[in-house]
C-alpha positions in Angstrom: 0.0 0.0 0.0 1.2 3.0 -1.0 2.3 6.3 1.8 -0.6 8.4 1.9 -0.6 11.9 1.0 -0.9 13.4 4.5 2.0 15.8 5.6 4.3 14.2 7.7 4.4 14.3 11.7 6.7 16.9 12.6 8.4 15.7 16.0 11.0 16.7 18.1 11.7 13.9 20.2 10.6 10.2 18.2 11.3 7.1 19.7 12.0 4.0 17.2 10.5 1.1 18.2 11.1 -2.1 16.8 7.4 -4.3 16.8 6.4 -7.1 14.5 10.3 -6.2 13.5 9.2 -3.6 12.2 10.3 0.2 13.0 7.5 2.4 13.3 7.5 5.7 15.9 5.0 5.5 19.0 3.7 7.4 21.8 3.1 5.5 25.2 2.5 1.9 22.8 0.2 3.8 20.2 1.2 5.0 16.7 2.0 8.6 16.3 -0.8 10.5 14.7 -1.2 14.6 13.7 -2.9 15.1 16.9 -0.4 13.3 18.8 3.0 15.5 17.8 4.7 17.3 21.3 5.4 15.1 23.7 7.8 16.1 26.9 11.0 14.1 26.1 11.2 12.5 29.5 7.6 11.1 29.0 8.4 9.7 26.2 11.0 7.8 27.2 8.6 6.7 30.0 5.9 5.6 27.8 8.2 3.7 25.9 10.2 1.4 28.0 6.7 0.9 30.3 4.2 0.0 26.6 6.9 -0.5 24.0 8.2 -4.0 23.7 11.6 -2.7 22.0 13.4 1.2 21.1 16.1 1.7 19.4 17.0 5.4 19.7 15.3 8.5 18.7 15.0 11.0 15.7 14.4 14.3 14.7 12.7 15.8 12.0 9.6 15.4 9.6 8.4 11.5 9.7 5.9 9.8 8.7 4.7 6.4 10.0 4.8 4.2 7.0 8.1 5.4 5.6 9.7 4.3 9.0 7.8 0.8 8.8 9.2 0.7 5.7 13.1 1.2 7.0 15.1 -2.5 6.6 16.3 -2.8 10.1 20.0 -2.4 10.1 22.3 -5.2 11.6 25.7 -5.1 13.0 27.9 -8.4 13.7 30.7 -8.1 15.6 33.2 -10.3 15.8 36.0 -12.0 17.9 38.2 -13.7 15.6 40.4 -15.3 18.0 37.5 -17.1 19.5 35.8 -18.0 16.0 38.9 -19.4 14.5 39.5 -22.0 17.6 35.9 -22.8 18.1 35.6 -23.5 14.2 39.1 -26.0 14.9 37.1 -27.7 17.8 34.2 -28.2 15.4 35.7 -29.2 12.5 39.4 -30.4 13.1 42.6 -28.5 12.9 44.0 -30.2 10.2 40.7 -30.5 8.1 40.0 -27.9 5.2 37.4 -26.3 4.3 36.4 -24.0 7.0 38.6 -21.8 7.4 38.8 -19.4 3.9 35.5 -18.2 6.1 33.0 -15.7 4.8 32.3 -14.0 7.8 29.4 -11.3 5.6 27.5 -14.7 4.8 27.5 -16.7 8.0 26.4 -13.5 9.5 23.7 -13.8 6.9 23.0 -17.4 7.4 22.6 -17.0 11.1 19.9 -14.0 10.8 17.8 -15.6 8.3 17.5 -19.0 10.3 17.4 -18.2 13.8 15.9 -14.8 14.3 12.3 -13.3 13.7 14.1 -9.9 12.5 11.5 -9.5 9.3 13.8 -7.1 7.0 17.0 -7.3 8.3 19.9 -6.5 6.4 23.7 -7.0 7.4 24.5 -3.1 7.6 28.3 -3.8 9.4 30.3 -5.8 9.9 33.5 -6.0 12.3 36.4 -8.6 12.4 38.4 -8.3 15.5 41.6 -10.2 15.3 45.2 -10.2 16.8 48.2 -10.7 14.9 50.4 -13.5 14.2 53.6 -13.0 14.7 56.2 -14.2 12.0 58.9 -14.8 14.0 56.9 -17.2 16.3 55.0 -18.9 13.6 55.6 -17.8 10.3 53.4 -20.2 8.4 50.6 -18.9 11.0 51.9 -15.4 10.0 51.3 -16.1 6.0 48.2 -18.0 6.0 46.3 -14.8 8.6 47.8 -12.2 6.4 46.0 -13.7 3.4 42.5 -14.0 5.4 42.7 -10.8 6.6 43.8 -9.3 2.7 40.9 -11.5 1.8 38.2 -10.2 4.4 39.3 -6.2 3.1 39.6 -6.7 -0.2 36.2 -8.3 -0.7 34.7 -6.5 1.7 33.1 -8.9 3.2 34.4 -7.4 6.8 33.7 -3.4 6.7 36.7 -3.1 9.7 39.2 -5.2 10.5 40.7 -4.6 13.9 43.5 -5.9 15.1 45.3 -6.4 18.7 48.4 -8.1 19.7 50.1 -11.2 20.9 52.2 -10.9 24.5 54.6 -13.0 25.7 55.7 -13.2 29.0 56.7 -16.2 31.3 54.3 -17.2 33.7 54.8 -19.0 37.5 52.3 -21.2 38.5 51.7 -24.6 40.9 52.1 -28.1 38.7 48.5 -29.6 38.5 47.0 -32.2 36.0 43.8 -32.7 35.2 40.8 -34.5 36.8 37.7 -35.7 35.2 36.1 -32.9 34.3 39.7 -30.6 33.0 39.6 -29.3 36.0 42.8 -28.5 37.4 44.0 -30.9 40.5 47.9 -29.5 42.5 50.6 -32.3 41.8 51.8 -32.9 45.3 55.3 -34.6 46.6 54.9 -38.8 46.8 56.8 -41.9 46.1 60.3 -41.6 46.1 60.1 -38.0 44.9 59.8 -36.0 48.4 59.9 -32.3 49.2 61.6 -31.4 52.6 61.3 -28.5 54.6 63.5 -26.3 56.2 63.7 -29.0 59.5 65.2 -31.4 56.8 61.6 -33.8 57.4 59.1 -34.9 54.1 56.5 -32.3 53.4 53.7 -33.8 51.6 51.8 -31.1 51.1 54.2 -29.0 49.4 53.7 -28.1 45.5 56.2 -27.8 42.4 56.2 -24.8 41.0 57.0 -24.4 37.4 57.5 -22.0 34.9 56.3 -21.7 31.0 56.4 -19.2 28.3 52.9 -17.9 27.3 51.4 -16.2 24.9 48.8 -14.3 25.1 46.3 -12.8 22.7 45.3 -9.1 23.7 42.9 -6.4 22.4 40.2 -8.4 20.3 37.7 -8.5 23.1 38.0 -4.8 23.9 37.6 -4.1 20.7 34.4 -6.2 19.9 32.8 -4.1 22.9 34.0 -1.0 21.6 32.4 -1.6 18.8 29.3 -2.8 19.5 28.7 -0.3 22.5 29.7 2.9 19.7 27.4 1.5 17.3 24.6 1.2 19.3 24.7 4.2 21.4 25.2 6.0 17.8 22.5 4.8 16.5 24.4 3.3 13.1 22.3 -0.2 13.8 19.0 -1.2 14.9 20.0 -4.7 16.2 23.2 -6.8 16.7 24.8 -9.9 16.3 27.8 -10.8 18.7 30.2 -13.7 17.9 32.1 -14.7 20.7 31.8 -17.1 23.8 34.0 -14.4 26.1 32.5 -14.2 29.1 34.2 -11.0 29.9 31.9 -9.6 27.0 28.9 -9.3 30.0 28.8 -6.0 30.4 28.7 -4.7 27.0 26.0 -7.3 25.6 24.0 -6.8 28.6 24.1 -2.8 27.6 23.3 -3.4 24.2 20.2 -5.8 24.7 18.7 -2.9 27.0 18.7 -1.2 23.5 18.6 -2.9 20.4 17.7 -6.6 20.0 21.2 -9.1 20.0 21.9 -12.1 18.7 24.6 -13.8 20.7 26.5 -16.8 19.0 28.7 -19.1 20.4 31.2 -20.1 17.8 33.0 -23.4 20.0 31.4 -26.7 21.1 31.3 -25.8 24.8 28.7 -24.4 26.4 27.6 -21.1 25.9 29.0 -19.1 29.0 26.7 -18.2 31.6 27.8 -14.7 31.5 26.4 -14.7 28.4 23.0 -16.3 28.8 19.9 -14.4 29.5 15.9 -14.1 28.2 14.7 -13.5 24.8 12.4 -10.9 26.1 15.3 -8.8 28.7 15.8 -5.1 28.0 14.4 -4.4 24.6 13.6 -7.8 23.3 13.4 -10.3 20.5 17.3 -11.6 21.4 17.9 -14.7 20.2 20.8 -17.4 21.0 22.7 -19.8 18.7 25.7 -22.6 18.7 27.5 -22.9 15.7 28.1 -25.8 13.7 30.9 -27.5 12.0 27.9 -27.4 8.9 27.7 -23.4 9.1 31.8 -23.2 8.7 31.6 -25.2 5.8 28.6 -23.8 4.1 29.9 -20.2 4.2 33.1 -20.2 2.6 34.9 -17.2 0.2 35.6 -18.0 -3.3 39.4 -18.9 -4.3 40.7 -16.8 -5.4 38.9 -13.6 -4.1 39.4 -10.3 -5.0 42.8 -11.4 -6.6 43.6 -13.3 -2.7 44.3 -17.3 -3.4 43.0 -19.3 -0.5 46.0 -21.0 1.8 46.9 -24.0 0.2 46.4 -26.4 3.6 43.0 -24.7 4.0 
């Protein structure tokens, strides 16, 4: 049906709601008519997070009802490479190819399309957060992510790539091995090998402590919540899709879900961390929750060559 011809509402304060998926701008749950045009800002608000099942920021200027029903709702996936890449070699095998020349633009796709109720949604941004390799640890490592990442830019199947850093340092720690369950259990003094005190007497309960070098990747979590926190609170997207099973992500996709619907993927074969977990109907709404698959790694994968980038020859 075609916009009628009736001049627009002219507003100062409207709130974008997302109902039915749809964005349309209401007052206290109702649509916005020409007899319902000023509104107190802080009522507004009220009206809305009391009758509105979701918001997702506000506008100014001449709008009409049907053009912002009309509006695709935009969608912004953000992503932490580090954790894709080793849940993906969980799922399918590290030595296995054929998952990993990964096109991030249509798994992000995929995953809207099949597991959310987000009618007109369209992959707006996306943002690949990654550290870097570093060639004098692991040159072949070093290689094959440089290609990916050329790959993911010159496509443009990633809108940013962000990238982080690798630390090394040597870390001090009891000896432990572990139980049942990977959880860790303190190696202890037994047999002939015996620990003795200062008194020159056995001291079973001492523990060995060893050191190892570690390395440590840095920034790509930051930078996911960066992100997604700037984007939303900037209004650029309308909902948002998070892949990462970080539990220090909380805070950020907590914030997010009070404003704009999120879709929260877990890219490993664990369980999806509790930090992470919550209600399809908290804060705004119409979240949704989703485990990948060694299928959905396979299915999505960039052509080779791609945009002039050949594929690693062991993936």
């Amino acid at each position: 049906m075609p916009c009628p011809s009736s001049p627009p509402i002219v507003v100062n304060v409207v709130v974008l709601a997302v109902k039915g998926q749809r964005r349309y701008a209401v007052d206290h749950g109702r649509a916005l008519t020409a007899s319902t045009t000023t509104h107190n800002a802080a009522s507004t608000r009220k009206g809305i997070r009391e009758n509105a099942h979701s918001w997702s920021g506000y506008v100014s200027g001449d709008v009409h009802p049907c053009q912002l029903a009309s509006l695709p709702m935009r969608v912004g996936v953000y992503i932490d490479g580090f954790n894709l890449y080793y849940g993906g070699r969980g799922l399918c095998g590290k030595g296995t190819p054929g998952w990993r020349w990964l096109d991030v633009r249509a798994l992000a796709t995929r995953l809207v399309t099949a597991h959310s109720v987000w009618t007109g949604a369209t992959i707006e941004r996306v943002v690949y957060c990654t550290a870097v390799i570093s060639g004098a640890d692991n040159p072949v490592g070093n290689r094959e992510q440089d290609a990916y990442l050329r790959a993911l830019r010159r496509s443009h199947t990633a809108d940013r790539v962000e990238l982080g850093n690798y630390v090394h340092r040597v870390a001090r720690a009891p000896l432990a091995t572990p139980d049942r369950n990977g959880r860790p259990v303190l190696a202890h003094p037994g047999g002939p090998l015996m620990i003795k005190d200062g008194t020159g007497q056995d001291d079973p309960a001492a523990v060995f402590m060893v050191s190892t070098a570690r390395r440590e990747e840095k920034g790509s979590d930051v930078n996911v919540a960066a992100h997604l926190l700037l984007d939303v609170l900037e209004q650029r997207i309308d909902a948002a899709v998070m892949i990462s099973n970080d539990s220090d992500l909380k805070f950020p996709v907590q914030t997010a879900r009070d404003r704009v619907p999120v879709g929260t993927v877990n890219p490993s074969r664990s369980h999806t961390a509790g930090k992470l977990r919550g209600s399809p109907a908290d804060g705004v709404g119409n979240h949704w929750w989703y485990q990948l698959t060694a299928a959905d790694f396979q299915a999505c994968q960039l052509p080779d060559p791609v945009a002039g980038v050949q594929k690693p020859p062991p993936w």
